[in-house]
N, C-alpha and C positions, 0 to 999 in steps of 0.2 A: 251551738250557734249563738251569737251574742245577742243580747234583745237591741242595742245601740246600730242605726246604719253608720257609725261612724269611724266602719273600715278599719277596723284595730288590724288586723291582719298583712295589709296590703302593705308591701315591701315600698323601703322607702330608700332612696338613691343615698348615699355618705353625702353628696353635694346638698339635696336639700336638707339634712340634719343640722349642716353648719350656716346654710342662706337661713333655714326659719331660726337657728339661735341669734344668728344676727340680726335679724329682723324684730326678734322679742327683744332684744337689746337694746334699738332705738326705737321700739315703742314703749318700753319701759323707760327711758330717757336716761341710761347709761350713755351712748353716745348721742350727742344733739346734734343739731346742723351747726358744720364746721368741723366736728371733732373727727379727728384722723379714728378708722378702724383699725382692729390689729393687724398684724404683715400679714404675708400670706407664708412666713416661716411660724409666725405664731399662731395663726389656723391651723395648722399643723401640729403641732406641738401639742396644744389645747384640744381640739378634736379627732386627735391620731388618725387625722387623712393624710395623701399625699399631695404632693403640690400643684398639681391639677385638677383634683378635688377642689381644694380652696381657691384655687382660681376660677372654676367656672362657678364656684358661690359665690364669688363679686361679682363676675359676669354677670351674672342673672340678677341681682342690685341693680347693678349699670342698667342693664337695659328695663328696670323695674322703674329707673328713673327716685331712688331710694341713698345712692353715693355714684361719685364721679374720681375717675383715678389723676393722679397728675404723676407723670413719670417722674421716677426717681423721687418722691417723698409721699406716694400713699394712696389710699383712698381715704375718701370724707363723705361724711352724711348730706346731703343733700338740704338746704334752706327748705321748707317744704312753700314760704312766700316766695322762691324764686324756679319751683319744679317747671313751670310751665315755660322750657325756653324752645320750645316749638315753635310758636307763638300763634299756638291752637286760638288762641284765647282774644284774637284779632280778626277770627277770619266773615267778622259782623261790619267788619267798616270798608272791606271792599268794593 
């Protein structure tokens, strides 16, 4: 048994193996906001998933609110001064 609670064990999806390298990625500031991330043919490649794999690891960016897709040229990291376009961050002046 390990003396660590920190779940060495516990099986872990292909999709979050390539969302947390991405995600160390732009927290290490490899990519910044604006910079396109790599395709989802190069997820592939790089993390020997398939293309569904790499797609739901944007996915879960996307909706982590971390990169936003624009069809046909990519995903990009997300501004982190412009995350809030909820506009959570208004609901004081109503």
């Amino acid at each position: 048994m390990p003396d660590s609670p920190s779940e060495p064990y516990r099986p872990r999806a292909p999709y979050m193996r390539v969302r947390d390298a991405l995600i160390a990625d732009i927290e290490a500031g490899r990519y910044g906001p604006g910079d396109r991330i790599p395709s989802e043919s190069e997820l592939c490649a790089t993390h020997g998933v398939a293309p569904m794999t790499a797609r739901r690891a944007v996915r879960d960016l996307q909706a982590r609110g971390m990169v936003y897709t624009e069809w046909g040229r990519g995903s990009f990291v997300v501004d982190p001064a412009e995350e809030d376009r909820t506009g959570e961050g208004d609901q004081g002046d109503a």
